[in-house]
PDB file of N, CA, C and O in Angstrom:
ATOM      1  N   UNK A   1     -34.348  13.526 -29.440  1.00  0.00           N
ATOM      2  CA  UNK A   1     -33.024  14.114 -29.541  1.00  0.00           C
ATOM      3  C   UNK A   1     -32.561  14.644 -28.185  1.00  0.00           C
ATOM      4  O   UNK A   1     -31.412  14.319 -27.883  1.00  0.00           O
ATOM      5  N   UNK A   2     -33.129  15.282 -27.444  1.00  0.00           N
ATOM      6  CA  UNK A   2     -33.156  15.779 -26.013  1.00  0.00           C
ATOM      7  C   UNK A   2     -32.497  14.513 -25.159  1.00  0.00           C
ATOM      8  O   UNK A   2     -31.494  14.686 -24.467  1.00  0.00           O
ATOM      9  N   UNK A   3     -33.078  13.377 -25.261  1.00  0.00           N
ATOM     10  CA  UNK A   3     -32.757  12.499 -24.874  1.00  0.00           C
ATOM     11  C   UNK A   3     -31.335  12.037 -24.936  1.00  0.00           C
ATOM     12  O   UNK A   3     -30.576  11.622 -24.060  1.00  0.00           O
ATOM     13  N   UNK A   4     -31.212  12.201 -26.051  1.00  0.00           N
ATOM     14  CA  UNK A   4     -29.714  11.884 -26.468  1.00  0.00           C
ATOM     15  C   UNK A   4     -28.499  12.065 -26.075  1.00  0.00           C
ATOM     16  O   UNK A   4     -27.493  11.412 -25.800  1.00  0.00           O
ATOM     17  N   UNK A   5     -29.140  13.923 -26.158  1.00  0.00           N
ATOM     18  CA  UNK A   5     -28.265  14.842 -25.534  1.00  0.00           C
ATOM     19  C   UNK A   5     -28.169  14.600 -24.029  1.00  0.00           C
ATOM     20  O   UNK A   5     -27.001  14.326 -23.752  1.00  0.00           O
ATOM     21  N   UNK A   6     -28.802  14.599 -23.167  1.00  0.00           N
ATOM     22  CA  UNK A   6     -28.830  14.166 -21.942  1.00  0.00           C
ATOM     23  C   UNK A   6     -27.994  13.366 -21.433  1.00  0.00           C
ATOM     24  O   UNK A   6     -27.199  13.523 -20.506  1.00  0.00           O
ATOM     25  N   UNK A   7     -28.309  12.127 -22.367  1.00  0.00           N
ATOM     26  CA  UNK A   7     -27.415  10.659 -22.199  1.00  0.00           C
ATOM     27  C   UNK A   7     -26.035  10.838 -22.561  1.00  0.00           C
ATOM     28  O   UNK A   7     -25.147  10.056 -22.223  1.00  0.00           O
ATOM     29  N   UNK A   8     -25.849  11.957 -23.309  1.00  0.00           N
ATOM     30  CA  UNK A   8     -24.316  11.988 -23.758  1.00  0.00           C
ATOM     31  C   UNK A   8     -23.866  13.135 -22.295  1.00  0.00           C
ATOM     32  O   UNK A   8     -23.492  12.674 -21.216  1.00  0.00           O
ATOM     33  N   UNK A   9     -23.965  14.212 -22.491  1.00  0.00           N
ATOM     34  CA  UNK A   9     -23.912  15.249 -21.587  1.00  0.00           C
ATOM     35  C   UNK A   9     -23.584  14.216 -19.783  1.00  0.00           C
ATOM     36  O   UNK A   9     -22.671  14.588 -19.046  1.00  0.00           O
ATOM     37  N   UNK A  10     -24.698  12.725 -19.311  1.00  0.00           N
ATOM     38  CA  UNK A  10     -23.946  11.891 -17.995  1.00  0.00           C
ATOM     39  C   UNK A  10     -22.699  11.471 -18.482  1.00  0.00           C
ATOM     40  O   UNK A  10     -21.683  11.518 -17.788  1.00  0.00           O
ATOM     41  N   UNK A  11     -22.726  11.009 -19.792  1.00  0.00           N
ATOM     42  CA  UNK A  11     -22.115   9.975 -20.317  1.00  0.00           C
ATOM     43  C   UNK A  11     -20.435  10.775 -20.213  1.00  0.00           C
ATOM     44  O   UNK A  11     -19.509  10.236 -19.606  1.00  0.00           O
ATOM     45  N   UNK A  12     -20.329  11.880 -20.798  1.00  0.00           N
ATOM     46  CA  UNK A  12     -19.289  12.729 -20.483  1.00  0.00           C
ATOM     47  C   UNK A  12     -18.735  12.940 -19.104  1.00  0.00           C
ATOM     48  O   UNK A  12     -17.571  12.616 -18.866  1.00  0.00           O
ATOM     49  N   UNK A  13     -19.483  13.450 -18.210  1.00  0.00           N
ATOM     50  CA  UNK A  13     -19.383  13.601 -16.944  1.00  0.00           C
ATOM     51  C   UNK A  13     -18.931  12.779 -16.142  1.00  0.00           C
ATOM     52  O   UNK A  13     -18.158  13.076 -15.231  1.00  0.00           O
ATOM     53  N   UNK A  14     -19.456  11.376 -16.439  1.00  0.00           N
ATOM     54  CA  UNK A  14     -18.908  10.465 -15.699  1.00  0.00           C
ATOM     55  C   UNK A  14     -17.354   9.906 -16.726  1.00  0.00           C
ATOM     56  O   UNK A  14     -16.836   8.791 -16.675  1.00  0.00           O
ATOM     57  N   UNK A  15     -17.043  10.741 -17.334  1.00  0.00           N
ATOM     58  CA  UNK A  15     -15.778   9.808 -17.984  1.00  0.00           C
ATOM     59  C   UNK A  15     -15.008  11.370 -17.617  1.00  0.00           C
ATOM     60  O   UNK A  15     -13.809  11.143 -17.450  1.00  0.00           O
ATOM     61  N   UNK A  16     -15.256  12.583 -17.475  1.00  0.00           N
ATOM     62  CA  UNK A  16     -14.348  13.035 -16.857  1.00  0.00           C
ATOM     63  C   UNK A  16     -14.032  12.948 -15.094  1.00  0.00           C
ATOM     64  O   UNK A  16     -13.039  13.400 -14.524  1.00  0.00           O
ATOM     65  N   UNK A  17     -14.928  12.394 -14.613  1.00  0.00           N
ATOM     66  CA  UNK A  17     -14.837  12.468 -13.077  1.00  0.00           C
ATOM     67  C   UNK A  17     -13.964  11.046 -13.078  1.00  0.00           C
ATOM     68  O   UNK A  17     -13.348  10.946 -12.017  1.00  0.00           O
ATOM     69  N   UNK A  18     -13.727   9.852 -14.031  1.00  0.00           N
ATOM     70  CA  UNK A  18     -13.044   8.910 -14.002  1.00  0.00           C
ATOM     71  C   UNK A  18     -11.637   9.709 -13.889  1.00  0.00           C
ATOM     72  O   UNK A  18     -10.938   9.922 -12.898  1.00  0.00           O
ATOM     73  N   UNK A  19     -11.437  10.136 -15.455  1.00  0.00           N
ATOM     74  CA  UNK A  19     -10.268  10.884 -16.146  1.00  0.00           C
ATOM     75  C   UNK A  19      -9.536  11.863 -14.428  1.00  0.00           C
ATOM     76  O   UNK A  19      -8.318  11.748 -14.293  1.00  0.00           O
ATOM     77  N   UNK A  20     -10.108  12.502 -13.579  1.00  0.00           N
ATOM     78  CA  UNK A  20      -9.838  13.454 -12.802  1.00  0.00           C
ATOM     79  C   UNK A  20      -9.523  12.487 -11.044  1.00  0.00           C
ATOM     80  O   UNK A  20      -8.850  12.886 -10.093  1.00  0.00           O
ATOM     81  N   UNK A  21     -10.213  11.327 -11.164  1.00  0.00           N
ATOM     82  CA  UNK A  21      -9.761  10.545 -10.057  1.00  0.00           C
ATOM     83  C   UNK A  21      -8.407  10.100 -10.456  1.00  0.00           C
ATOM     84  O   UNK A  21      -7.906   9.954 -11.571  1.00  0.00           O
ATOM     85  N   UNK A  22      -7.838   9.880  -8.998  1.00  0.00           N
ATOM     86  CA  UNK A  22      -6.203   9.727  -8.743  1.00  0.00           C
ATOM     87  C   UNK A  22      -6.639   8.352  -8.036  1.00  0.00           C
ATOM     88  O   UNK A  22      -7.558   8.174  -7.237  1.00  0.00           O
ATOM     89  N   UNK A  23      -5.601   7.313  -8.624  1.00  0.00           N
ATOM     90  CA  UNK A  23      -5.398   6.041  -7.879  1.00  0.00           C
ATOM     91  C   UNK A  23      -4.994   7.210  -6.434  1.00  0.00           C
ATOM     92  O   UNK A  23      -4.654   8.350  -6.115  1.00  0.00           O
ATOM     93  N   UNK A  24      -5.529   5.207  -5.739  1.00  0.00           N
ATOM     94  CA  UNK A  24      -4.832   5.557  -4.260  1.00  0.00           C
ATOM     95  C   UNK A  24      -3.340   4.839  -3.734  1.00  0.00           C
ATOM     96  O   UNK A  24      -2.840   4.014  -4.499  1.00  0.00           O
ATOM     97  N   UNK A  25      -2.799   5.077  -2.741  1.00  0.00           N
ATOM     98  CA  UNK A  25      -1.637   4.534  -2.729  1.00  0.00           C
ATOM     99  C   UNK A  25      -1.365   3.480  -3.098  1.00  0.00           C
ATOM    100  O   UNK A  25      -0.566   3.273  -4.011  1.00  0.00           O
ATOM    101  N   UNK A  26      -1.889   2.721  -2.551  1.00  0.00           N
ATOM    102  CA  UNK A  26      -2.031   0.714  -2.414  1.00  0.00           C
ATOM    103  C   UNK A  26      -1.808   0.280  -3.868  1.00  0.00           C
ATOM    104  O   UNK A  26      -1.041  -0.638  -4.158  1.00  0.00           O
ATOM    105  N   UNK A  27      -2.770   1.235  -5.099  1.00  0.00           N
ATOM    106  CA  UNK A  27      -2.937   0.867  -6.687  1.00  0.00           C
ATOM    107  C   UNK A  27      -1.576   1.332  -6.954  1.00  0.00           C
ATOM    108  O   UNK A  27      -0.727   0.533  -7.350  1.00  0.00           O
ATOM    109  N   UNK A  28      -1.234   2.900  -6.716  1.00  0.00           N
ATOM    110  CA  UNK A  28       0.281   3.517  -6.785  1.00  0.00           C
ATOM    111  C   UNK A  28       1.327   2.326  -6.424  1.00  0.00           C
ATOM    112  O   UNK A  28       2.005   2.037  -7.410  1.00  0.00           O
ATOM    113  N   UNK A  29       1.527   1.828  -5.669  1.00  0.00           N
ATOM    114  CA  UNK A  29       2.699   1.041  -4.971  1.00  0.00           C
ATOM    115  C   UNK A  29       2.416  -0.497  -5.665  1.00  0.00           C
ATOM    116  O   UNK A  29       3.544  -0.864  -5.992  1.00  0.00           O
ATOM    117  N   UNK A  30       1.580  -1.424  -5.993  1.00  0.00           N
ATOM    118  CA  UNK A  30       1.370  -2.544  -7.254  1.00  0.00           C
ATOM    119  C   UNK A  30       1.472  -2.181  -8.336  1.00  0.00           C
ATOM    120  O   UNK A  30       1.409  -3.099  -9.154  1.00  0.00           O
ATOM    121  N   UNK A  31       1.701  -0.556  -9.008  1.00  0.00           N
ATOM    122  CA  UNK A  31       1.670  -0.212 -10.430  1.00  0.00           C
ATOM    123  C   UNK A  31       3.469  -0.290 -10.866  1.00  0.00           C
ATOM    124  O   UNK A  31       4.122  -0.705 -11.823  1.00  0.00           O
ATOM    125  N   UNK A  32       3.831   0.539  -9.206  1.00  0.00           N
ATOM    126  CA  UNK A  32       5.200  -0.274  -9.137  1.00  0.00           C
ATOM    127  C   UNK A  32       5.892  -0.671  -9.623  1.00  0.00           C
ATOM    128  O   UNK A  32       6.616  -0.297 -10.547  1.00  0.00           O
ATOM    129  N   UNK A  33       5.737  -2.016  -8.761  1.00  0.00           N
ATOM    130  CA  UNK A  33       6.140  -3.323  -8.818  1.00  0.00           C
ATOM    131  C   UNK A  33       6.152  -3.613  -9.963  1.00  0.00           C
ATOM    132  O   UNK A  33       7.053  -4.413 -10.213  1.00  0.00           O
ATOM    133  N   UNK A  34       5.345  -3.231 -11.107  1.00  0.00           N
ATOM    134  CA  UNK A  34       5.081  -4.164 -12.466  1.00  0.00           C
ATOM    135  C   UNK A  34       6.324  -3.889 -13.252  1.00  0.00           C
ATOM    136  O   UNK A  34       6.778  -4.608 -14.143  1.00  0.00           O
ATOM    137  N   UNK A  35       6.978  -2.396 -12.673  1.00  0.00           N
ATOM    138  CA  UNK A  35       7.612  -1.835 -13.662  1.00  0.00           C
ATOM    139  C   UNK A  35       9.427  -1.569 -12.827  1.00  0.00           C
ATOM    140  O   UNK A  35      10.371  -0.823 -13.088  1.00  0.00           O
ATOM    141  N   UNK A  36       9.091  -2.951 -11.456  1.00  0.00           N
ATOM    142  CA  UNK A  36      10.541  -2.703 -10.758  1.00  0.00           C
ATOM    143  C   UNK A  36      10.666  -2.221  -9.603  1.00  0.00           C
ATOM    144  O   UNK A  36      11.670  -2.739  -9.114  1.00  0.00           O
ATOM    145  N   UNK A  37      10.121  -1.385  -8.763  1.00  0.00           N
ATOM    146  CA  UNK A  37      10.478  -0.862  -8.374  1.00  0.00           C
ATOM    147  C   UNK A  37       9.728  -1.180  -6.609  1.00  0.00           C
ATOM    148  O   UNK A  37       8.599  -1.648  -6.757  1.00  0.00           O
ATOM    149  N   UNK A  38      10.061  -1.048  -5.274  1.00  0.00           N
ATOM    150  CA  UNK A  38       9.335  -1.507  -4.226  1.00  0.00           C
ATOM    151  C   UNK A  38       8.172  -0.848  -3.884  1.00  0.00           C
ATOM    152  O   UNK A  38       7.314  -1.429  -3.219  1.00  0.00           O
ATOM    153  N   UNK A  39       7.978   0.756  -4.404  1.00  0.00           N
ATOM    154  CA  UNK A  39       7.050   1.561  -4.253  1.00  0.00           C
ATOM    155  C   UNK A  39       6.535   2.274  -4.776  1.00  0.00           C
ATOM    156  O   UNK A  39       6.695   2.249  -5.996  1.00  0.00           O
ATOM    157  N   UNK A  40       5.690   3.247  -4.243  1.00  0.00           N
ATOM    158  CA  UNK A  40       5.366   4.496  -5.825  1.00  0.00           C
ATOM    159  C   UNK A  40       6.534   5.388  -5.314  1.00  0.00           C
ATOM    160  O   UNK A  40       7.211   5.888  -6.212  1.00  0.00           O
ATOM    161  N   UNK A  41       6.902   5.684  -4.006  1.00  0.00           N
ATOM    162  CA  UNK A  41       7.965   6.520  -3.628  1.00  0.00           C
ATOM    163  C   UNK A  41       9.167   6.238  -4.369  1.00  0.00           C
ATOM    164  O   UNK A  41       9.721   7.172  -4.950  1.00  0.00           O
ATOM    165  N   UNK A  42       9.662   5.029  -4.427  1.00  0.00           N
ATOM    166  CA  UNK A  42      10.348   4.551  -4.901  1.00  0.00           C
ATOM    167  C   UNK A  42      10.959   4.928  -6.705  1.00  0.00           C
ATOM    168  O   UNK A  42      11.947   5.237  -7.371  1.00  0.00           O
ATOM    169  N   UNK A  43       9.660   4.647  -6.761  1.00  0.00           N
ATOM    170  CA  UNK A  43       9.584   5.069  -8.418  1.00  0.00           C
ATOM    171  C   UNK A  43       9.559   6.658  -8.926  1.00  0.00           C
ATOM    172  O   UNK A  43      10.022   7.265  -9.891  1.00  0.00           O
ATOM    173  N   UNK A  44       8.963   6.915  -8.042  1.00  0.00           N
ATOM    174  CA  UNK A  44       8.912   8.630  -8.090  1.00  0.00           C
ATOM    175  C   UNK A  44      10.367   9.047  -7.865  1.00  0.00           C
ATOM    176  O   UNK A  44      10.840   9.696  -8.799  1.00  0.00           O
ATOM    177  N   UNK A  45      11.201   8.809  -6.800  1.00  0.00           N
ATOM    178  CA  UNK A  45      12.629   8.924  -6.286  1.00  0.00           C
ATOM    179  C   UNK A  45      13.505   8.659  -7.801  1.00  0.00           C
ATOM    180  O   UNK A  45      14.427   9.327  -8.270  1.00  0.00           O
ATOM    181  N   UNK A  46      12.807   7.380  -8.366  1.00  0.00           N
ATOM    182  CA  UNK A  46      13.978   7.305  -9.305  1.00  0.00           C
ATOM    183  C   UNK A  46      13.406   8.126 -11.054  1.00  0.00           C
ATOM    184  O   UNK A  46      13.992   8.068 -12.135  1.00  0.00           O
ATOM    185  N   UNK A  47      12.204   8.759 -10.732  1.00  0.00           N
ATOM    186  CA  UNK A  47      11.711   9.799 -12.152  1.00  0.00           C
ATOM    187  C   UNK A  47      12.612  11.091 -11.730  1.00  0.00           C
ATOM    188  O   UNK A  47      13.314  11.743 -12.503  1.00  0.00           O
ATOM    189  N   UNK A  48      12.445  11.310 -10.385  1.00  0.00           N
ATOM    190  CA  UNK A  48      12.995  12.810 -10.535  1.00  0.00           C
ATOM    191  C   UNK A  48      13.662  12.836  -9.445  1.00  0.00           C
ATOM    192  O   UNK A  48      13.382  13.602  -8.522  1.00  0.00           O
ATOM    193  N   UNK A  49      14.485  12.122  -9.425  1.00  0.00           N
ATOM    194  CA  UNK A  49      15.773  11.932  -8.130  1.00  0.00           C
ATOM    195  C   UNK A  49      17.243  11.326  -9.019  1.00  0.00           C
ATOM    196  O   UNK A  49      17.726  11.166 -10.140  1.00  0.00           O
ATOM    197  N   UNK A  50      17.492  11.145  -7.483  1.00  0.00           N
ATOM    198  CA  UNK A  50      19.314  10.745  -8.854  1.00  0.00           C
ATOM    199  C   UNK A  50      19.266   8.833  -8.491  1.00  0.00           C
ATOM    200  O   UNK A  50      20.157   8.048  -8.812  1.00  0.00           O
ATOM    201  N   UNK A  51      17.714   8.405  -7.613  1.00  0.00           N
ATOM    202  CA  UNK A  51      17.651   6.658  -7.470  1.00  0.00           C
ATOM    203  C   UNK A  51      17.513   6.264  -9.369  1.00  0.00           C
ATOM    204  O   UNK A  51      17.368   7.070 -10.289  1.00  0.00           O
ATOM    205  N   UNK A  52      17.598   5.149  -9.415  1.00  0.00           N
ATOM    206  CA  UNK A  52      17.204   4.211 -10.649  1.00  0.00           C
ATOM    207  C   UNK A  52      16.741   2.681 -10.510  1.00  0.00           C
ATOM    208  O   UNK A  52      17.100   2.121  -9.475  1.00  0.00           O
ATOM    209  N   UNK A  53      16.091   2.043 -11.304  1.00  0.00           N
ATOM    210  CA  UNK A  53      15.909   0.685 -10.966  1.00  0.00           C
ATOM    211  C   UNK A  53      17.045   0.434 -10.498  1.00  0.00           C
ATOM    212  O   UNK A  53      17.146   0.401  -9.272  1.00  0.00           O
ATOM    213  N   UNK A  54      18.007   0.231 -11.173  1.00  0.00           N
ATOM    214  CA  UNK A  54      19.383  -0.437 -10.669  1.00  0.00           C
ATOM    215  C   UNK A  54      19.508  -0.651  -9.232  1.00  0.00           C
ATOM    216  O   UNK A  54      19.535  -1.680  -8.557  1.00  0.00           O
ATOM    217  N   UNK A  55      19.588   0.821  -8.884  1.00  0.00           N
ATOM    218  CA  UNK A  55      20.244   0.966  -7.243  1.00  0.00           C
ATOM    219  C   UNK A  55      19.141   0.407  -6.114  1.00  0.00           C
ATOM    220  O   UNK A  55      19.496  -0.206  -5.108  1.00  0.00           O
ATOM    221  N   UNK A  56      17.575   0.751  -6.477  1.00  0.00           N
ATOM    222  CA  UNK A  56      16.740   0.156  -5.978  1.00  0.00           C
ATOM    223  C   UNK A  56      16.555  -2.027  -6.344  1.00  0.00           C
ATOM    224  O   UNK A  56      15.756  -2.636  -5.632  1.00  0.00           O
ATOM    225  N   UNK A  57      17.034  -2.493  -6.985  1.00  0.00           N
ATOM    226  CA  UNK A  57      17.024  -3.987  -7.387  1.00  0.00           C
ATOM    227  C   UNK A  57      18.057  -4.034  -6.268  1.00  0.00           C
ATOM    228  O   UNK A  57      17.680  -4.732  -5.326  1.00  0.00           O
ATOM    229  N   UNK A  58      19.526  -3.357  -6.084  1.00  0.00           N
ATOM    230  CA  UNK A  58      20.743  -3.992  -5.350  1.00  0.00           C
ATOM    231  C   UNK A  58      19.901  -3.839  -3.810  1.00  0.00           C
ATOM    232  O   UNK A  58      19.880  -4.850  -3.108  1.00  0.00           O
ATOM    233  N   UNK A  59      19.386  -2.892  -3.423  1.00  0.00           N
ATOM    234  CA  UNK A  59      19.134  -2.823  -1.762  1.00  0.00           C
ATOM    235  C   UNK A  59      17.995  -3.882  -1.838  1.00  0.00           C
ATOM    236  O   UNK A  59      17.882  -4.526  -0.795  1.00  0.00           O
ATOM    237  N   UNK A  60      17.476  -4.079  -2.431  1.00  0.00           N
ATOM    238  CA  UNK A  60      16.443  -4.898  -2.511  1.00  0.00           C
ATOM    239  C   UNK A  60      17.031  -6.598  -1.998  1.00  0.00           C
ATOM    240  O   UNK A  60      16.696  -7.293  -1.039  1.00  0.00           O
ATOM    241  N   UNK A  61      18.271  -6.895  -3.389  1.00  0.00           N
ATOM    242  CA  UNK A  61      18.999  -8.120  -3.370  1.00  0.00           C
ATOM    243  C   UNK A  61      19.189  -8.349  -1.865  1.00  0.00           C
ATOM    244  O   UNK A  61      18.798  -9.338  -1.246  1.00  0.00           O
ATOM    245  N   UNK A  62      19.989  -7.062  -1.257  1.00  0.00           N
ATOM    246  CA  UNK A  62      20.631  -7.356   0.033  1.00  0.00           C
ATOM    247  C   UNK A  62      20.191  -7.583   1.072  1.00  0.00           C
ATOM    248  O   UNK A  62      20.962  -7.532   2.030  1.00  0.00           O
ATOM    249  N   UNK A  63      18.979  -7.875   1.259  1.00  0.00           N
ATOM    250  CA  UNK A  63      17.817  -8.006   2.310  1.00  0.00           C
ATOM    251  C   UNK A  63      17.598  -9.839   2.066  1.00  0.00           C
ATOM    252  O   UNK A  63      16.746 -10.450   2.711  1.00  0.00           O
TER     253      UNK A  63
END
């Protein structure tokens, strides 16, 4: 039983040290893209800014 406990007790640990890691930019900025947008800045700008896909697709077009 000790055993068990043990194995559960890593087993936890390593799924909160997953849970508590933060992508890094590079993953941030392809998570993106999936969902529109050129960056994580980008995307962030348009969660809590006055950007939106929209306005980010047109500067995009114009290039």
């Amino acid at each position: 039983m000790e055993k068990k406990r043990e194995a559960l007790r890593k087993l936890m640990m390593a799924v909160e040290k997953e849970l508590l890691h933060k992508p890094n930019k590079k993953t941030l900025d392809r998570l993106s893209l999936l969902v529109g947008f050129q960056d994580w800045d980008s995307f962030q700008d348009a969660l809590h800014g006055d950007a939106d896909g929209k306005t980010n697709y047109e500067v995009m077009s114009e290039k």
